[in-house]
C-alpha positions as CSV (number, residue, x, y, z in Angstrom):
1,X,53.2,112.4,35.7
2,X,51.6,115.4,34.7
3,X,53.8,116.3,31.5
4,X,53.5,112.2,30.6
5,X,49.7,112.9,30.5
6,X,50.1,116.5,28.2
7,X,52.6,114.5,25.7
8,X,50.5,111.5,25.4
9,X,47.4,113.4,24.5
10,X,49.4,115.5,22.0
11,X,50.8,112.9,20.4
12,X,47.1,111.4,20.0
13,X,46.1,114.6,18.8
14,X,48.8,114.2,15.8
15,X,48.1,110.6,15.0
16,X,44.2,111.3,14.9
17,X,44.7,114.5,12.4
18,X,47.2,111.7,10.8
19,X,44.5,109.2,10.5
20,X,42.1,112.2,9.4
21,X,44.0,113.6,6.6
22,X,43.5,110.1,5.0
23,X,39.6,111.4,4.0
24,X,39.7,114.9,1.7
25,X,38.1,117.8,3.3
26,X,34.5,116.5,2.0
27,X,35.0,113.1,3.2
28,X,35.5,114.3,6.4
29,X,32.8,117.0,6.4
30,X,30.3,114.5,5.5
31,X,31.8,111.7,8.3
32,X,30.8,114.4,11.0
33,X,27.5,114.9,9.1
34,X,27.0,111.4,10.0
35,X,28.6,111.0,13.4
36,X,26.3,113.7,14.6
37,X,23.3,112.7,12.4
38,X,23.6,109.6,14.5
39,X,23.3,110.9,17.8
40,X,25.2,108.0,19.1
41,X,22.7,105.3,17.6
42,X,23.7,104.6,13.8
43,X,21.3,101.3,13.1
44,X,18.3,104.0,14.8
45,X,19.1,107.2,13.3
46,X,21.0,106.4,9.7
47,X,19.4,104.7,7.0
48,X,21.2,101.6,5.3
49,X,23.0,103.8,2.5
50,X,24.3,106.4,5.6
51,X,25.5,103.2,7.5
52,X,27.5,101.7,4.8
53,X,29.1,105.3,3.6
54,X,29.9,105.8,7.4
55,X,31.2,102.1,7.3
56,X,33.5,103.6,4.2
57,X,34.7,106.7,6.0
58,X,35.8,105.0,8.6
59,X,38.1,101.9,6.8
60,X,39.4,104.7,5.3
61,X,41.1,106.0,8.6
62,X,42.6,102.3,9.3
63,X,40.9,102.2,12.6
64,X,43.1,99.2,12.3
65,X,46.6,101.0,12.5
66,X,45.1,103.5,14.4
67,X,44.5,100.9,17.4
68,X,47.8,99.8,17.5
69,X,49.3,103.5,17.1
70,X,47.3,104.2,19.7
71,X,48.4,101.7,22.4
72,X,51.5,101.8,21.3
73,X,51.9,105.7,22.4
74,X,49.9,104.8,25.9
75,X,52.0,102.3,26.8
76,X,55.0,103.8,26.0
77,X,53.7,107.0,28.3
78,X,52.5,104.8,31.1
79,X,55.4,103.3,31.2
80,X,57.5,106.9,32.2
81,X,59.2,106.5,28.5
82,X,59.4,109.2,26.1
């Protein structure tokens, strides 16, 4: 179960730098600008213009895809599959 758990994280780990290298390296400077400008609480610590570019960033990673990626690879790892 243990070596289920280290393959399922890597193969997160790839589809997130996947996902990532959808934004150029300023894109995804800035979307950590935000993310930690934020401090958790977007509609508090962003103004309206932040909010909608950190809205952009992120359709730009197809959150989307990235779900179903995502659950895809955990069920297949819960599952004892490779």
């Amino acid at each position: 179960m243990f070596w289920l758990r280290v393959l399922a994280v890597a193969q997160l780990a790839l589809l997130v730098k996947r996902h990532l290298s959808l934004l150029d390296p300023g894109e995804r400077r800035r979307l950590a600008r935000l993310v930690a400008d934020s401090k958790g609480r977007p509609a508090k610590h962003l103004s309206g213009g932040d909010r909608d570019e950190l809205l952009r960033l992120v359709g730009k990673l197809e959150p989307g895809t990235f779900g179903r990626s995502a659950i895809f690879t955990m069920r297949g790892r819960m599952r004892g599959k490779p």
